[in-house]
C-alpha positions as CSV (number, residue, x, y, z in Angstrom):
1,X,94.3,109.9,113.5
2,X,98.1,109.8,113.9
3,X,99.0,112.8,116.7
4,X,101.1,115.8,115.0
5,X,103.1,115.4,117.7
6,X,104.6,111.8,116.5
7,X,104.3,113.4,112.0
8,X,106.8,115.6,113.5
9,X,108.8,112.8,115.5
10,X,108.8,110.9,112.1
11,X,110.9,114.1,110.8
12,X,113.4,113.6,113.7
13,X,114.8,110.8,112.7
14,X,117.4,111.8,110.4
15,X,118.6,113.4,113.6
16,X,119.1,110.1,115.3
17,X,123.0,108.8,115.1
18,X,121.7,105.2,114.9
19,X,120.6,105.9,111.4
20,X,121.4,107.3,108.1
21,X,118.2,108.5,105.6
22,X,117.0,109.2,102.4
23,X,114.8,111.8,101.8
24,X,111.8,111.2,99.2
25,X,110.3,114.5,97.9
26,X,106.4,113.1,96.9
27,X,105.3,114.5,93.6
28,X,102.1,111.9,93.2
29,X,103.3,109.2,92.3
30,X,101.2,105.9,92.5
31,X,104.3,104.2,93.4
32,X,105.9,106.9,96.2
33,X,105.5,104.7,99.1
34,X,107.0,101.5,97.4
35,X,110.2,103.6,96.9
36,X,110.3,104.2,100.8
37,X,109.6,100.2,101.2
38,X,112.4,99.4,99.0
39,X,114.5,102.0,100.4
40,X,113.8,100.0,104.0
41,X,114.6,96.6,102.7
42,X,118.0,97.8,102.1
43,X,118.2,98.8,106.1
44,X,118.0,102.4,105.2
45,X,115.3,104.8,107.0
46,X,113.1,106.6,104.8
47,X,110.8,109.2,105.0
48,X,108.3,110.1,102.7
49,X,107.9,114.3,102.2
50,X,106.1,116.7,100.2
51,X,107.9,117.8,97.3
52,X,107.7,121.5,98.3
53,X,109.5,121.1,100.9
54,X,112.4,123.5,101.5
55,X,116.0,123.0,101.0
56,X,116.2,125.1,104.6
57,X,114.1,122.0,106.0
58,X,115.7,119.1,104.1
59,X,119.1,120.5,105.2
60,X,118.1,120.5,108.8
61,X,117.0,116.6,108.6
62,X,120.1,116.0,107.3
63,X,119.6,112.9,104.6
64,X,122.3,111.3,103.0
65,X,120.5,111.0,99.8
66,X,117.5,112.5,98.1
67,X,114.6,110.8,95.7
68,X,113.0,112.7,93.3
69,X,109.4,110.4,92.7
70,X,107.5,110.0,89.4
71,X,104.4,112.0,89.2
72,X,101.3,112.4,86.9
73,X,102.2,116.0,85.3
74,X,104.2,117.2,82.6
75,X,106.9,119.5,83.5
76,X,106.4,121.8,81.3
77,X,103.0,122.5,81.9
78,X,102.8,126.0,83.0
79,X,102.0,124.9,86.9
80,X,104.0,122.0,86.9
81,X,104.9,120.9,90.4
82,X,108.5,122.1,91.3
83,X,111.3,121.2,94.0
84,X,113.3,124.2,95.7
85,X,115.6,125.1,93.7
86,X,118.1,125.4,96.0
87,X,118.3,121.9,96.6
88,X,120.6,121.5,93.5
89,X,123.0,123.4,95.9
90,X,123.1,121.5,99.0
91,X,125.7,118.9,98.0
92,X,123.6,115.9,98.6
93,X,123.0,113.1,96.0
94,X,120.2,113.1,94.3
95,X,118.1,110.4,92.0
96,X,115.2,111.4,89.6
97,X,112.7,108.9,89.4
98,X,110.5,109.1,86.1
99,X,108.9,112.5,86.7
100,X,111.9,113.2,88.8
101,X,114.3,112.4,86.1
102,X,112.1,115.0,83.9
103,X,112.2,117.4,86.5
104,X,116.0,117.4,87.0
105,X,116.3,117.4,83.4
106,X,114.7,120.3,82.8
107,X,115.1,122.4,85.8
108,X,119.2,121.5,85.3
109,X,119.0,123.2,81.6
110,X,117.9,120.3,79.8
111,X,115.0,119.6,77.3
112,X,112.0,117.5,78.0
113,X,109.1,117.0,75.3
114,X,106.4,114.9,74.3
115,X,107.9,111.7,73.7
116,X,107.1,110.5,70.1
117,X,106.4,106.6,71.2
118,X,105.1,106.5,74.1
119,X,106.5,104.0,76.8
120,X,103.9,101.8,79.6
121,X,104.4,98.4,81.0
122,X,108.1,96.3,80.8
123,X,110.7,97.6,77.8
124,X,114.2,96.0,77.8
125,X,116.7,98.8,79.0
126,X,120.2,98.2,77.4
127,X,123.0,100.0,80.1
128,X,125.4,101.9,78.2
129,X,127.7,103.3,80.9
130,X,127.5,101.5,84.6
131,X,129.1,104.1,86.8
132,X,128.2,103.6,90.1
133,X,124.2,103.2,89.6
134,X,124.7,100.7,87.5
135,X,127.4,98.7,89.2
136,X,126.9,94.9,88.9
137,X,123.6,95.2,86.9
138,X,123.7,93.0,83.8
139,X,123.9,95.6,80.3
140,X,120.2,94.5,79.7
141,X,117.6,94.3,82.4
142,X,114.1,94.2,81.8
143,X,112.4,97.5,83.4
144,X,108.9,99.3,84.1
145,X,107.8,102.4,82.3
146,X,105.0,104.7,82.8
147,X,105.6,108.0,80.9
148,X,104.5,110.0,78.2
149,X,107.2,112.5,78.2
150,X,111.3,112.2,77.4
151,X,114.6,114.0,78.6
152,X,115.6,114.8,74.9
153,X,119.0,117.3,75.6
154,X,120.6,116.8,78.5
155,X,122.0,119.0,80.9
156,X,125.1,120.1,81.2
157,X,127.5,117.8,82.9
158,X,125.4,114.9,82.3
159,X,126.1,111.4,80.1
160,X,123.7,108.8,78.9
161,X,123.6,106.1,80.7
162,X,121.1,103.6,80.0
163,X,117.9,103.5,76.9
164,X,115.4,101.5,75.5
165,X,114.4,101.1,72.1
166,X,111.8,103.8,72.3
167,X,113.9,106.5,74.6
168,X,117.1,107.2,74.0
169,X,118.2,108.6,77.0
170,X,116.3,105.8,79.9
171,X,119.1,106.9,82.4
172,X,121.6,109.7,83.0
173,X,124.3,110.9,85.1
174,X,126.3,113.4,86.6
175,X,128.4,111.8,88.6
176,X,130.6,114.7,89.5
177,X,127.5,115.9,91.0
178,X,126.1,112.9,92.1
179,X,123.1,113.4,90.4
180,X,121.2,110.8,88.5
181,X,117.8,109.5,86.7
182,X,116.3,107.0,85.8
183,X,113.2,107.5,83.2
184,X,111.7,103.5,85.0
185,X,110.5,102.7,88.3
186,X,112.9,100.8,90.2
187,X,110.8,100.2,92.9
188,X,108.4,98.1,91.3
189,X,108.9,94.1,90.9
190,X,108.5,94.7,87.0
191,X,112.4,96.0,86.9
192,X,114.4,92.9,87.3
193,X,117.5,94.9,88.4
194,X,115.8,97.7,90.1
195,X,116.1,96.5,93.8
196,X,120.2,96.5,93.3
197,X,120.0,100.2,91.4
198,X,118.4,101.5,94.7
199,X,120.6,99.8,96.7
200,X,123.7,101.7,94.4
201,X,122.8,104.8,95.1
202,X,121.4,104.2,98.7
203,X,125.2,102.6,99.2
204,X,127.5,103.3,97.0
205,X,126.4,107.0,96.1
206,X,124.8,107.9,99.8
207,X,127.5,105.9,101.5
208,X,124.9,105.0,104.1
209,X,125.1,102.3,106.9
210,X,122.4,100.3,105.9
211,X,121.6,100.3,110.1
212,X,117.9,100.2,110.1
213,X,117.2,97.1,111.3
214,X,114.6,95.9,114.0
215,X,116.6,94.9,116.7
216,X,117.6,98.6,116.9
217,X,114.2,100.1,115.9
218,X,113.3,98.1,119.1
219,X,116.0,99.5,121.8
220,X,115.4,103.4,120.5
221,X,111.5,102.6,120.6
222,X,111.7,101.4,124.1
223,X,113.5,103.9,125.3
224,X,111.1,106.4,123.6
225,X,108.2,105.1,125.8
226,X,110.2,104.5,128.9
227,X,111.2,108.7,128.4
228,X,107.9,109.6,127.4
229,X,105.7,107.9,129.7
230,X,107.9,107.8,132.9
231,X,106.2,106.0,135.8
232,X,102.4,106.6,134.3
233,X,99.6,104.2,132.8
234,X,98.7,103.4,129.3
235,X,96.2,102.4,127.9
236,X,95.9,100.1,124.5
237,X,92.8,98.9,122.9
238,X,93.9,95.8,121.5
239,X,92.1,93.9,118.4
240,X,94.3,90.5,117.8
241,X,95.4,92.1,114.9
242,X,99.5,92.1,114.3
243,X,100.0,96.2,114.7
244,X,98.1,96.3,118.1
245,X,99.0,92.7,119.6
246,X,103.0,93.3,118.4
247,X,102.8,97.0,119.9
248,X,101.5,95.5,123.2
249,X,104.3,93.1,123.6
250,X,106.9,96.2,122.8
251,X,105.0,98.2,125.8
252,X,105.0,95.2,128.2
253,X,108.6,94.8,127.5
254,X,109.0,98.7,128.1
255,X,106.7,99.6,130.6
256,X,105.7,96.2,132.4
257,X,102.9,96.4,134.4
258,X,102.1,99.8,133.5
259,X,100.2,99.0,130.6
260,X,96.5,97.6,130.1
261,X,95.2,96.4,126.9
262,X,91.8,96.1,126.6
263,X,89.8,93.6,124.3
264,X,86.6,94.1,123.5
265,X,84.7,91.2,122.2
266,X,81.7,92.3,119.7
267,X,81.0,89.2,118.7
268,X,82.5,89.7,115.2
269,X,85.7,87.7,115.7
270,X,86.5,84.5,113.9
271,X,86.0,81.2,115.4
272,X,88.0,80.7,119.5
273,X,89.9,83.4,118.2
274,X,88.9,85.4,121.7
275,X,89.1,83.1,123.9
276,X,93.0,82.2,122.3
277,X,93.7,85.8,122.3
278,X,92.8,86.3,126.2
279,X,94.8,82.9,127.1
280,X,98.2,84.2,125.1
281,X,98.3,87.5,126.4
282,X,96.8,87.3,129.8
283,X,98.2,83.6,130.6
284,X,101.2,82.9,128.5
285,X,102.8,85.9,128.6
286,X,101.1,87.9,131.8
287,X,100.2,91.0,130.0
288,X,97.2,92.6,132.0
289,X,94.2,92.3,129.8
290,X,90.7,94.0,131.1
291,X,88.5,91.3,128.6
292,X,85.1,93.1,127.9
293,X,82.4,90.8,126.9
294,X,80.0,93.0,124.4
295,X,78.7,90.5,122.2
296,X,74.8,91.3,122.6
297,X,75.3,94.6,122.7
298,X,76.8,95.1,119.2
299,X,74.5,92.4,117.6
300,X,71.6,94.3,119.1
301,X,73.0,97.7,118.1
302,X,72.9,96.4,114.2
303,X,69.8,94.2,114.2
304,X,68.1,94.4,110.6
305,X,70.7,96.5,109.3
306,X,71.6,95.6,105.7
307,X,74.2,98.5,104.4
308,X,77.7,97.5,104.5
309,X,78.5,101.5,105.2
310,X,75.6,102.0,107.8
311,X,76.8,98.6,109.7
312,X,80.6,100.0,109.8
313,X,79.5,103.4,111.7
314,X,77.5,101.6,114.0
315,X,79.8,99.5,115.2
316,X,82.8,101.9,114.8
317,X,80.0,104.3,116.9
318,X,79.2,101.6,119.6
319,X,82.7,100.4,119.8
320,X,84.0,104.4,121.1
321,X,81.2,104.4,123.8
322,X,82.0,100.9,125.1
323,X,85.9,101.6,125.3
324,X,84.8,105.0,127.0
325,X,83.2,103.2,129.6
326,X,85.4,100.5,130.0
327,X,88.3,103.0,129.8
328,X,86.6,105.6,132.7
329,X,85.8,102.5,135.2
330,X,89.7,100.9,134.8
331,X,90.9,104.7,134.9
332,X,92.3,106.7,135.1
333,X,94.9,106.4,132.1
334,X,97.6,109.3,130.7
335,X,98.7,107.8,127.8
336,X,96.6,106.0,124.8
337,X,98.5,103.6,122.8
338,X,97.8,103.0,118.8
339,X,99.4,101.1,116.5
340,X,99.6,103.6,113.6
341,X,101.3,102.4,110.8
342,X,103.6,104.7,108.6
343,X,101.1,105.0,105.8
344,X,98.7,106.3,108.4
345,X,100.6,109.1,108.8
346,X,101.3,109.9,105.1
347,X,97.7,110.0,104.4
348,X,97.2,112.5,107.7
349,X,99.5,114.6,106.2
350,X,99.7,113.7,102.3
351,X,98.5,115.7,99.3
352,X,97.0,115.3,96.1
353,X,98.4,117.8,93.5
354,X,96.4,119.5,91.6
355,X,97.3,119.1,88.1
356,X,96.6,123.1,86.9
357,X,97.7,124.6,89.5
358,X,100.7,122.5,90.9
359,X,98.7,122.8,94.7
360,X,97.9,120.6,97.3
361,X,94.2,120.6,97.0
362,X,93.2,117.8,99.7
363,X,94.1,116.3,102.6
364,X,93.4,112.7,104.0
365,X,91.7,111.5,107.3
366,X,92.9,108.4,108.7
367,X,91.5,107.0,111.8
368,X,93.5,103.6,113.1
369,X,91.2,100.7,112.6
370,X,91.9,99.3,115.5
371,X,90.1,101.6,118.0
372,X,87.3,103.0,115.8
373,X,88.2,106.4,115.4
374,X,88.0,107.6,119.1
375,X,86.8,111.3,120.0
376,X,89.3,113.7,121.1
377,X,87.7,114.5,124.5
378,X,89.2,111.4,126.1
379,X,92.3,113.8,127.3
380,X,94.8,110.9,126.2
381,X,98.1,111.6,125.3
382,X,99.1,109.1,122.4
383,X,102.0,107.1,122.2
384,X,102.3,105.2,118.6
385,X,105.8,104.1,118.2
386,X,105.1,102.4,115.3
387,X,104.4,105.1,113.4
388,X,107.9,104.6,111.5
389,X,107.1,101.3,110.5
390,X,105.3,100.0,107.5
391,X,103.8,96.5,108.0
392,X,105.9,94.1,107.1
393,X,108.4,96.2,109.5
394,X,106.0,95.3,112.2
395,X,106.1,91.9,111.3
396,X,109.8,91.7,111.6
397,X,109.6,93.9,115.1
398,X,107.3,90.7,116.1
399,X,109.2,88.3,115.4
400,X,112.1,89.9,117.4
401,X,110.0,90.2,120.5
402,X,109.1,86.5,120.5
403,X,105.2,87.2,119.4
404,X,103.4,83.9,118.6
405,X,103.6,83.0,114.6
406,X,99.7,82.4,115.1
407,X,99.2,86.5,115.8
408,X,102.5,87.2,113.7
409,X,101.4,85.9,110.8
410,X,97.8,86.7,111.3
411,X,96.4,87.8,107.5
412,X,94.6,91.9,107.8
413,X,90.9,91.2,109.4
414,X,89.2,94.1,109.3
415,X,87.8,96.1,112.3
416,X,83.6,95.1,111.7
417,X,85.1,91.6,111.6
418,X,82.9,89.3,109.9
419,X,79.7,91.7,110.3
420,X,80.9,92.6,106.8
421,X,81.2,89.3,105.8
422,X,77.7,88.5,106.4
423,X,76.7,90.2,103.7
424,X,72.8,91.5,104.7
425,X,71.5,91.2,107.8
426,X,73.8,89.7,110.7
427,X,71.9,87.3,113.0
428,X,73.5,85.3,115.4
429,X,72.7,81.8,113.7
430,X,74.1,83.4,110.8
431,X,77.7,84.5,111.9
432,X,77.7,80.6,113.5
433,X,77.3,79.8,109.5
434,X,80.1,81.8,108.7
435,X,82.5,80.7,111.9
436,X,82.4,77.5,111.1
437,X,82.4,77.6,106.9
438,X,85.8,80.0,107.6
439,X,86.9,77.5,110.5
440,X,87.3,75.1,107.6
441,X,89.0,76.7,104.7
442,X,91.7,78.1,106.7
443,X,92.5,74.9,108.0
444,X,93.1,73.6,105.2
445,X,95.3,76.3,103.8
446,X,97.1,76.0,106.3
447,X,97.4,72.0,106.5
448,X,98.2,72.4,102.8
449,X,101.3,75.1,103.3
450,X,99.6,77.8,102.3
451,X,98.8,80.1,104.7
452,X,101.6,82.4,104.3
453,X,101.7,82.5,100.7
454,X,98.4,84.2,100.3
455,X,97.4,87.7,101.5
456,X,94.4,87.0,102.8
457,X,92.0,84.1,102.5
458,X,88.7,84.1,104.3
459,X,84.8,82.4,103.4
460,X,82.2,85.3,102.9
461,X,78.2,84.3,103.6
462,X,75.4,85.3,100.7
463,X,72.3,87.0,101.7
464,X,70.7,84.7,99.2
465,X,69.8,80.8,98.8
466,X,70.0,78.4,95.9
467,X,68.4,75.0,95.3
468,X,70.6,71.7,95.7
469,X,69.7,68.1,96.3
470,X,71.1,66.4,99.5
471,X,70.0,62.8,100.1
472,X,67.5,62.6,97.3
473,X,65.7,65.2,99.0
474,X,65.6,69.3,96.9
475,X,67.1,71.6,99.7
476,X,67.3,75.6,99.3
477,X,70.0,76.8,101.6
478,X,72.9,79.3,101.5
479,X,75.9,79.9,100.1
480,X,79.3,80.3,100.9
481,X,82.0,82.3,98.6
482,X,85.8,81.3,99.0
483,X,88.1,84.8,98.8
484,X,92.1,83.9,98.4
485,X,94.2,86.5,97.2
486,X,97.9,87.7,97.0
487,X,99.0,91.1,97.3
488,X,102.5,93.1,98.6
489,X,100.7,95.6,100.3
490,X,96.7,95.0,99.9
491,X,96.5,98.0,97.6
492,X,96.1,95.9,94.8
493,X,95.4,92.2,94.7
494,X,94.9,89.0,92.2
495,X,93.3,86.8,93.1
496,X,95.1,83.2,94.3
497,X,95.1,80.0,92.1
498,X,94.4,77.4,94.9
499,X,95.3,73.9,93.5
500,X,91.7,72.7,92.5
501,X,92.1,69.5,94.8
502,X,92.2,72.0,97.8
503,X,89.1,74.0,96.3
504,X,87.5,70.3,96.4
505,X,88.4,69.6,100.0
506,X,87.2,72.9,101.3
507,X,83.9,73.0,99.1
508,X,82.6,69.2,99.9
509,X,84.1,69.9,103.8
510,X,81.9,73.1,104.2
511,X,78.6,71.7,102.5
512,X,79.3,67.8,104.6
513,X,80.1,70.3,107.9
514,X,78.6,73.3,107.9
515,X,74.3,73.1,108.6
516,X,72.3,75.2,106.5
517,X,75.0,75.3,103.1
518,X,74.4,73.7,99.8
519,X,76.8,75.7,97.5
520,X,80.3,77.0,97.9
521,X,81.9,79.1,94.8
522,X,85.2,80.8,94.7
523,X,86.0,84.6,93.9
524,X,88.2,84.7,90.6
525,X,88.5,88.6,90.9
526,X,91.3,90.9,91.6
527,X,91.7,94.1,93.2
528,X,90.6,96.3,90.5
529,X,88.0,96.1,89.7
530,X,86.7,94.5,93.1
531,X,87.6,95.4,96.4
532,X,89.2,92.4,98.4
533,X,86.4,92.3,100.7
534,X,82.7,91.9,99.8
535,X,81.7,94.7,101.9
């Protein structure tokens, strides 16, 4: 779980010279983090908050701009989530987004009602005054609704300045005030023009920098570790995975010789992939790696066991006392390095509202994937620098340090490996299936151009058999499921339409190759209904 220690560094940055920000106050939106992603791709920093905040606090972090995001409440119910009202005051720009629009309406002395036709999915917004919000967006753009509710009077101050057929007032302004709203979501990929409305009012309105970039994320991040950690030892369990291998080049670059990674090989990993990992880091690049060969011990620990849930805690459970060992014999260690992403930390410390009572009513757990969840009694300090960052932003941070496009680009794997993608029991003739059926269908995405265009692509292995004919002789062996899909962010997913010829190649290459397959099928589900893994 992300430290408090860096959820409270994350608040700090506004305080940094090297960057300008935009505060975004949360009111449950499905689509609050996209609105800080967007906000990033237009080298802004933005930080995701809880729409109680105070105006005393948001003063204090000092953003140039404020976002107001949608939510799933009426306004005018009677426990209606509310901002501080004294943020009106603080002379900062300010853009209502759906919910927020409502919001700004009403608590501003508008009206907002019940809409009479009510708005979901893409309308055609026709831009009746541009102002600065609406510079250089063509007068009709095709945008995404989601609301149930309309502004219907407008405040005081305030002009139309956009509608559909179905909502008269879409957008509005005060631009004395700099306050605005929009009643779509610009974030989203639906709203043609909605990337260049948040870059308006994150540029023209804000009047910020647009200095967030990587190669400065990098030098403040460095010297952040090089302060923190001074002449001590760190420790970082390291998976393959881009967030941990990228993190590990950013601490050898800061730190040197200082660090350790450690790789524990459970025997889950895909086909050479440990023996390649080992090779880049320890030979190519002289990172000190402390390789711990567990493969026995974690097949052993899950022999028989058929639950997808059961098999994650036992290897989640197995993996924290093997990296305590490990840990206590290469010790001892001050500092434990994670790669915690940004949207770890905003489900540490996020909220779900309470739609009677306007109250945060739950908070999310996170442990980071890539070290299982370890106990607090290991007496490590943490040091997560990438905390800020969302995963693309690692990406990018990657490719800055010089990080092979083979780890770079590595598509999510998650932590049980392919122990979940054996689906029943996991054997060890079984996960040989599997290595080699995956082997062969991301070689060929990749020979075909494809590797980076799809989320994720992996083979999954059926606990059952079906009857096939090889060489005039009836066979009953396994089968093999192909999983492509694409995604932005993995939280939902369609799934990928491979050109058939490929779906050919891999099918009769995997049945021809692979020992023990008669049948391959491919996975035509998205993400919902079906999760993007099996298990």
């Amino acid at each position: 779980m992300p430290s408090t220690e860096v959820v409270n560094s994350i608040s700090k940055m506004s305080d940094n010279a090297l960057f300008d920000s935009i505060a975004i106050l949360d009111f449950g939106s499905q689509y609050s983090q996209l609105i800080a992603r967007r906000i990033r791709e237009v080298n802004t920093f933005s930080e995701l908050l809880s729409y109680n905040i105070s105006a005393t606090e948001l003063k204090r972090l000092n953003p140039k701009g404020i976002i107001l995001s949608g939510g799933p409440n009426s306004v005018y119910d009677e426990h209606a989530p509310k901002c501080d009202p004294a943020i009106w005051k603080l002379g900062i720009p300010i853009l209502g987004v759906c919910y927020g629009m409502q919001l700004m309406g009403q608590e501003l002395g508008g009206v907002v009602e019940p809409s009479k036709v009510r708005e979901y999915g893409r309308a055609l917004l026709t831009v009746v005054h541009h102002g600065k919000l609406f510079d250089g967006i063509e007068p009709a753009m095709e945008s995404w609704m989601s609301h149930g509710d309309s502004v219907v009077g407008l405040p005081e101050g305030f002009k139309v300045a956009a509608r559909t057929m179905d909502t008269p007032t879409a957008a509005m302004a005060d631009e004395e005030r700099n306050f605005y709203g929009v009643q779509f979501h610009p974030e989203v990929v639906h709203s043609r023009g909605g990337q260049e409305v948040i870059r308006n009012f994150v540029s023209k309105i804000c009047g910020c920098s647009l200095s967030w970039t990587m190669d400065k994320f990098i030098d403040q991040a460095i010297a952040e570790v090089r302060e923190k950690v001074g002449k001590r030892r760190v420790l970082l369990a390291l998976s393959g995975g881009v967030d941990s291998s990228t993190l590990a080049f950013l601490l050898h670059k800061a730190i040197g010789d200082q660090l350790t990674c450690m790789f524990i090989d459970q025997g889950f990993m895909r086909k050479n992939e440990p023996e390649w990992l080992v090779d880049v880091f320890a030979k190519q690049f002289k990172i000190n790696v402390h390789f711990v060969k567990a493969r026995d011990r974690f097949i052993n620990k899950i022999a028989g066991v058929t639950d997808p849930e059961e098999k994650r805690k036992l290897i989640g459970a197995e993996f924290i006392r093997t990296f305590e060992q490990e840990s206590k014999a290469l010790g001892p260690f001050d500092f434990l390095a994670q790669g915690t992403l940004y949207p770890d930390v905003i489900e540490s410390s996020g909220h779900t509202i309470d739609p009677k009572t306007g109250e945060r009513v739950a908070v999310k757990i996170k442990s980071h994937h890539n070290v299982g969840g370890l106990p607090k009694d290991l007496q490590f300090k943490l040091v997560e620098p990438f905390a800020r960052l969302f995963k693309d932003e690692v990406r990018k941070v990657a490719k800055e340090l010089d990080v092979p496009e083979g780890i770079r680009e590595r598509h999510p794997f998650p932590g049980p490996g392919l122990a979940i993608r054996v689906l029943g029991e996991v054997t060890k003739e079984r996960l040989k299936t599997l290595r080699e059926a995956d082997w062969i269908v991301r070689e060929e995405i990749k020979s075909h151009g494809l590797y980076r265009q799809v989320w994720q692509v992996f083979a999954v292995l059926l606990p059952t058999k079906s009857v096939g004919v090889m060489g005039d002789q009836r066979t009953y062996e396994n089968q093999v499921v192909i999983r492509a899909v694409t995604s932005e962010d993995g939280m939902t997913a369609d799934w990928a339409r491979l050109p058939y010829d490929l779906l050919d190649t891999i099918s009769r290459r995997i049945v021809n190759e692979v020992p023990g397959v008669n049948r391959v099928v491919y996975d035509v589900t998205s993400k919902p209904p079906a999760t993007i893994e099996w298990e």
